[in-house]
C-alpha positions in Angstrom: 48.0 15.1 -90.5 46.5 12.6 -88.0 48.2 9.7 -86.3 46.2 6.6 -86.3 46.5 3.5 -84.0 47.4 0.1 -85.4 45.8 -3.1 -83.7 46.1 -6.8 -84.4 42.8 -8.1 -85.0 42.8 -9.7 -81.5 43.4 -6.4 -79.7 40.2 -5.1 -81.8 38.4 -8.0 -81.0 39.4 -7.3 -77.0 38.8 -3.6 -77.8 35.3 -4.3 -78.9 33.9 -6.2 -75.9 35.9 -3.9 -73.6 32.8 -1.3 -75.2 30.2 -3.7 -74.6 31.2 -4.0 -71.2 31.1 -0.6 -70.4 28.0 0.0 -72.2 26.8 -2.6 -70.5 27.6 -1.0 -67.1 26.2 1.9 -68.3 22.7 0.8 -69.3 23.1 -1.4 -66.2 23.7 1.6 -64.0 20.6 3.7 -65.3 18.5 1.0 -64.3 19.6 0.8 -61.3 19.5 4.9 -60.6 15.8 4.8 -62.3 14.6 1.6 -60.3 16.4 3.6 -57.2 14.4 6.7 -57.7 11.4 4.8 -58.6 11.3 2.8 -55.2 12.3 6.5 -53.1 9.2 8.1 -54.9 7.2 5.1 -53.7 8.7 4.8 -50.2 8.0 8.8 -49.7 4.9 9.2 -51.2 2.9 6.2 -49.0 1.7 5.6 -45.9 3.5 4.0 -43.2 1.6 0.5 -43.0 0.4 0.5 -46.5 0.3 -3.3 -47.9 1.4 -3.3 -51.5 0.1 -5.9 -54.1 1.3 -6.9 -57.2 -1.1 -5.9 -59.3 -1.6 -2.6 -58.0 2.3 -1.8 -58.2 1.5 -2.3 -61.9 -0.8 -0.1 -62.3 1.6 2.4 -61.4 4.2 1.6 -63.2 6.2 -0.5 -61.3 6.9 -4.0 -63.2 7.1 -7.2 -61.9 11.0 -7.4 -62.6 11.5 -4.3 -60.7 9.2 -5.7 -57.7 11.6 -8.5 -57.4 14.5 -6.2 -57.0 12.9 -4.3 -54.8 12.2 -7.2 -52.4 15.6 -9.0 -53.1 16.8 -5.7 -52.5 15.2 -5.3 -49.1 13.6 -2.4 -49.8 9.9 -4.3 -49.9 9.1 -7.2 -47.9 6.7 -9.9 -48.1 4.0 -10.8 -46.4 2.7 -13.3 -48.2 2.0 -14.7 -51.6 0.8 -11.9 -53.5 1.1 -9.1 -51.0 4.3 -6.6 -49.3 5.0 -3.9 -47.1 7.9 -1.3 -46.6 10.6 -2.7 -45.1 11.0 -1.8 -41.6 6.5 -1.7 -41.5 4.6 -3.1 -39.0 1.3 -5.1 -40.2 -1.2 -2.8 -39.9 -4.8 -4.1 -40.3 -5.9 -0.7 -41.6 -3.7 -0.8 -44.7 -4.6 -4.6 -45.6 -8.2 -3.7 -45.5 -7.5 -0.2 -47.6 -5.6 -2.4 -50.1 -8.4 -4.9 -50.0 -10.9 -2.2 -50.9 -8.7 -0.8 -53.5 -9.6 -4.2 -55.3 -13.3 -4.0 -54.9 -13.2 -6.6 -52.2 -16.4 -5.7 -50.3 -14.5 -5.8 -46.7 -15.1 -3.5 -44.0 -15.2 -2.6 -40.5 -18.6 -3.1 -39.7 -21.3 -3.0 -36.9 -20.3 -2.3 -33.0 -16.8 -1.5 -34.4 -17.6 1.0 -36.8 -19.4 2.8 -34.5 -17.2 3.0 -32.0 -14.7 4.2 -34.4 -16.9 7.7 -35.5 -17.5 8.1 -31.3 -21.0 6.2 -31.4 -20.8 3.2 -28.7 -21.8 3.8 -25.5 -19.1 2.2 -23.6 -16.0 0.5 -25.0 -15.8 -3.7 -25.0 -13.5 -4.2 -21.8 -13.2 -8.2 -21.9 -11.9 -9.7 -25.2 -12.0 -6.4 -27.7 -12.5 -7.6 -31.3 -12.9 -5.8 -34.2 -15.8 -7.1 -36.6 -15.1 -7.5 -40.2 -17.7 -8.2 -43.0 -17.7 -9.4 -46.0 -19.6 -9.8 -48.4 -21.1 -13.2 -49.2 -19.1 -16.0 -50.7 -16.2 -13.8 -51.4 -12.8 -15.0 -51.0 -10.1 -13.9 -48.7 -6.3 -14.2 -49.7 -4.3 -16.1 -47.7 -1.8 -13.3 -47.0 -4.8 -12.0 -45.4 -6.2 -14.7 -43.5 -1.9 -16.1 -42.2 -0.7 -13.1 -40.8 -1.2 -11.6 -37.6 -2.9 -7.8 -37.4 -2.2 -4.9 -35.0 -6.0 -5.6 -33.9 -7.6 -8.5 -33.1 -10.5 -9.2 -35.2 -13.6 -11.6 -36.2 -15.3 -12.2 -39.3 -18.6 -12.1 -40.1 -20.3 -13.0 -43.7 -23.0 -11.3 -44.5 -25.2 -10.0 -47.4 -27.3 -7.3 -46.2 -28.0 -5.2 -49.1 -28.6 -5.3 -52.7 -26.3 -2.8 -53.5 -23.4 -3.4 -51.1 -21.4 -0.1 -51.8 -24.4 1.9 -49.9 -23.7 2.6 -46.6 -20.0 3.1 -46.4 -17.7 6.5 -45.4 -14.1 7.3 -45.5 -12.3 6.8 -41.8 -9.1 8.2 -41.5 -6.7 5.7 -39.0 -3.3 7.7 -39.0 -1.8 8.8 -42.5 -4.4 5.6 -43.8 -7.9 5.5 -45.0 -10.1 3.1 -45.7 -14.2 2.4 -46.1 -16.4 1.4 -42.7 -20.0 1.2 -42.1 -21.4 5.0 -41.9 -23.2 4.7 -38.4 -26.5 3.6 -40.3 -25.2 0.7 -41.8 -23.4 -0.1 -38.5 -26.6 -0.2 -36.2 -28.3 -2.1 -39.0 -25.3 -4.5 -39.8 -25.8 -5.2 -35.6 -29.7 -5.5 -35.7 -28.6 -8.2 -38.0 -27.3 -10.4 -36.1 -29.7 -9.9 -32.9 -30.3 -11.5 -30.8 -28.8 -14.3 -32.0 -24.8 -13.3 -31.9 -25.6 -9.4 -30.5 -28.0 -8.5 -27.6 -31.3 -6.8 -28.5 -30.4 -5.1 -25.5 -27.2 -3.6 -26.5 -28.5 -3.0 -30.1 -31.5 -0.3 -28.7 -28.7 1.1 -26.2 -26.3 1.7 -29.5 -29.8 3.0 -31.4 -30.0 5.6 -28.9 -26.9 7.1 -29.6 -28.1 7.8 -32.7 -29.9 11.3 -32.8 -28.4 12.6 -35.6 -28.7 10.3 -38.4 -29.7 11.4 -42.2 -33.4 10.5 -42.9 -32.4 10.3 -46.7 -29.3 8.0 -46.2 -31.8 5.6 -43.8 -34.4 5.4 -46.1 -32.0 4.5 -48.9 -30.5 1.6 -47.0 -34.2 0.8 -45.3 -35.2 0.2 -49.1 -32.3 -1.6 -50.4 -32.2 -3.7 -47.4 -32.5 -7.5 -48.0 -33.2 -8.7 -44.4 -36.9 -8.1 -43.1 -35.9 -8.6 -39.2 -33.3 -5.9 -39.6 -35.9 -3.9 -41.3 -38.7 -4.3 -38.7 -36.0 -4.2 -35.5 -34.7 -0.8 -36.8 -37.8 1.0 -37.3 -39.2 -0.2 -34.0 -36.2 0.8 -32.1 -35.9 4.2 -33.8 -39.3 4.9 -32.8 -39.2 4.1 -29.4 -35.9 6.0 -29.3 -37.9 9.1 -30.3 -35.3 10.4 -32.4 -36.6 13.6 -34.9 -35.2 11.9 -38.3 -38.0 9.0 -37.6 -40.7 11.0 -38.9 -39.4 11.7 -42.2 -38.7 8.3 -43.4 -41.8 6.9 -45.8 -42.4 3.5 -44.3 -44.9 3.1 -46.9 -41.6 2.4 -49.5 -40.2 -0.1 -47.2 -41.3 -3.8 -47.6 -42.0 -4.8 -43.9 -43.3 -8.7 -45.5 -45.9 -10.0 -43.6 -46.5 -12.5 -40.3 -45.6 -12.3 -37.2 -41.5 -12.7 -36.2 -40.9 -13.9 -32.9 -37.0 -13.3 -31.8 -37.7 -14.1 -27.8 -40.1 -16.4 -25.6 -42.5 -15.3 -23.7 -41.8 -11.5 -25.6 -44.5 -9.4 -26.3 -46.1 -8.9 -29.6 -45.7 -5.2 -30.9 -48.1 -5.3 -33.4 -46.9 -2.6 -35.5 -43.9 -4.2 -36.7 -44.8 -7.8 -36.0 -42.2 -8.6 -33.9 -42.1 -10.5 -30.2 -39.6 -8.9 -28.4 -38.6 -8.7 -24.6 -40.7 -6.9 -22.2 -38.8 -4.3 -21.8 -38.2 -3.4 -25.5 -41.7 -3.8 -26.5 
């Protein structure tokens, strides 16, 4: 024998969302023990500094409910439109350029600044210190990017130097982040650029000097795919007169040099060779 309960069919009724309720709670509470666990796993696994975007917390598996708890929760903060950090991060310039990257936005540390990063600059900039970014053409920049203020101080440059704009680059570690600058090549090339109009001649053969132990095949691959024919010309001239061992295993003869004479100072002095009019001194 069993005893069964009698209800009125207003205590089943009440009995019946009573179980919705707690299932409710239930279902409620999982999701919020899985979207807990979920945002430790995150938290622990990255860098301190990292910037977090939307689309890339998609990709691993975090959806864009979940990112809305997480900042309504505190645990992620924005930065911006599109873009967050850890809570309790500092804006880091190194993370929003390694989460840049990670979306095949070609922008970099670059030029005088990459190489003093890898040890390669002569002396350090004393007055003003800026860090010099490129990228790539007409590409955009997000405005989370461009409104906030980095760690570093830093100026733009836009520039299309190659055809392939991947070449050149190398993984720099800055603390627990990495992200892609000019390999020391790229760098010296990225400031023969710009010379002498917005970086010394002076100062670019100084920074060529430093540069004894460069990879013949990595030059000639950048020499070739190189768009600009000043940069091309200022490079192999200043490598030559540098003396450095690596010069005499590039094959010039693969390089288009054009044609004419470039004059980048008055009253220089023509070094026939590569065409060019440079200052006394350089010549």
């Amino acid at each position: 024998m069993y005893f069964r309960a009698k209800f009125t069919q207003s205590e089943n009724i009440r009995l019946v969302h009573f179980g919705k309720i707690v299932y409710l709670c239930a279902v409620n509470y999982i999701i919020y023990m899985d979207s807990k666990t979920k945002i430790n796993s995150l938290i622990q696994s990255l860098p301190r500094g990292s910037v977090l975007l939307p689309s890339w917390l998609l990709s691993q598996g975090y959806s864009y409910e979940l990112q809305q708890i997480y900042r309504k929760t505190n645990w992620l903060k924005s930065i911006g439109k599109g873009a967050m950090i850890k809570s309790g991060d500092t804006l880091v310039l190194t993370g929003a350029l390694s989460a840049l990257q990670n979306e095949n936005l070609n922008i970099h540390i670059g030029g005088r600044s990459a190489l003093e990063l890898q040890g390669l600059a002569h002396y350090l900039q004393i007055n003003n210190p800026e860090t010099t970014l490129f990228l790539n053409g007409r590409a955009k920049l997000p405005l989370w990017f461009e409104n906030n203020n980095w760690n570093i101080k830093t100026k733009l440059f836009r520039l299309s130097l190659f055809n392939d704009e991947t070449l050149g680059m190398t993984d720099f570690q800055d603390g627990e982040l990495t992200m892609k600058i000019s390999n020391p090549a790229r760098a010296i090339m990225e400031c023969l650029a710009f010379s002498p109009e917005k970086f010394p001649l002076s100062e670019s053969f100084e920074l060529m000097e430093g540069l004894a132990s460069l990879r013949p095949a990595k030059v000639q691959e950048l020499l070739e795919n190189c768009k600009s024919l000043k940069t091309k010309r200022l490079f192999l001239c200043f490598a030559e007169k540098a003396n450095h061992s690596w010069f005499k295993y590039l094959d010039t003869s693969k390089i288009n040099l054009g044609v004419g004479n470039r004059s980048l100072v008055e009253s220089g002095v023509l070094v026939p060779k590569y065409k060019l009019v440079l200052p006394n001194e350089l010549a």
